[in-house]
Phi, psi and omega in degrees: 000103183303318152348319193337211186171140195230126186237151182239113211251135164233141173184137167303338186256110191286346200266336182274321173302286185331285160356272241259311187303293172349311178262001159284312126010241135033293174294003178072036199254139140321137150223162175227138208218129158208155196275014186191183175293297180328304197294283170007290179261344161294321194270333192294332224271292189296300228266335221006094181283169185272347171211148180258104156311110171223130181261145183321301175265136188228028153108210193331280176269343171217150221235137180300347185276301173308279160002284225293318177288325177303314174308326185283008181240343164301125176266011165301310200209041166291340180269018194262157171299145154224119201250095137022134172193089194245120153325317200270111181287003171195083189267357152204119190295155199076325153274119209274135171117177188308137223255295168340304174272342160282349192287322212257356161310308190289000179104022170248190174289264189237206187210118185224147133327154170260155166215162189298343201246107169238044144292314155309332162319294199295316158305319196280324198280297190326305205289343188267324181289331192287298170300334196279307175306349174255327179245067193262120186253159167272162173256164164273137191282156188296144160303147165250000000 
């Protein structure tokens, strides 16, 4: 399918990359998966998937947040989407209000919960590649 669409899943937990990816898979998305910032952003580089999964916590030392912006300041790949997709319900301390508006202050698409259903996953990416095709604009990457 020349069409495809390529999603790029980061996340620390391998048994939810498998999970999630399989049914993005399923739904006919290419996935590409990686497991830290480094891997990240190296496979983001190569491959310019059409949306970046990314979760907040990436184990120890570095945070999906951190990532997500260095990719928006990289210039291989400041214009690719990238959408929050997390456990964590107050995933940066101190700031107070919708988790939603902050993720896309900072230049990304959106902000999701992570769930049990990852149909819902698969719904959230359709609706979001669905906008970029009706809007595909480049952003400007945020200032730090």
């Amino acid at each position: 399918m020349a069409d495809q669409k390529t999603i790029l899943l980061v996340d620390d937990e391998a048994t939810f990359r498998e999970i999630i990816g399989t049914q993005l898979q399923a739904l006919g998305f290419t996935v590409v998966t990686a497991s830290n910032g480094a891997e990240a952003v190296k496979k983001a580089e190569e491959t310019q998937p059409n949306l970046i999964l990314m979760d907040i916590h990436l184990g120890e030392r570095e945070t999906g947040t951190d990532v997500a912006l260095a990719l928006k300041q990289n210039q291989k790949t400041r214009n690719l989407r990238i959408s929050f997709l997390t456990s964590m319900k107050e995933p940066w301390p101190g700031v107070v209000g919708d988790n939603q508006k902050v993720a896309k202050e900072i230049g990304m698409e959106d902000y999701l919960v992570k769930t049990d259903d990852p149909q819902i996953i698969g719904e959230h990416v359709k609706e979001i590649l669905a906008r970029a095709e009706v809007a595909p604009t480049e952003k400007i990457a945020p200032q730090l």
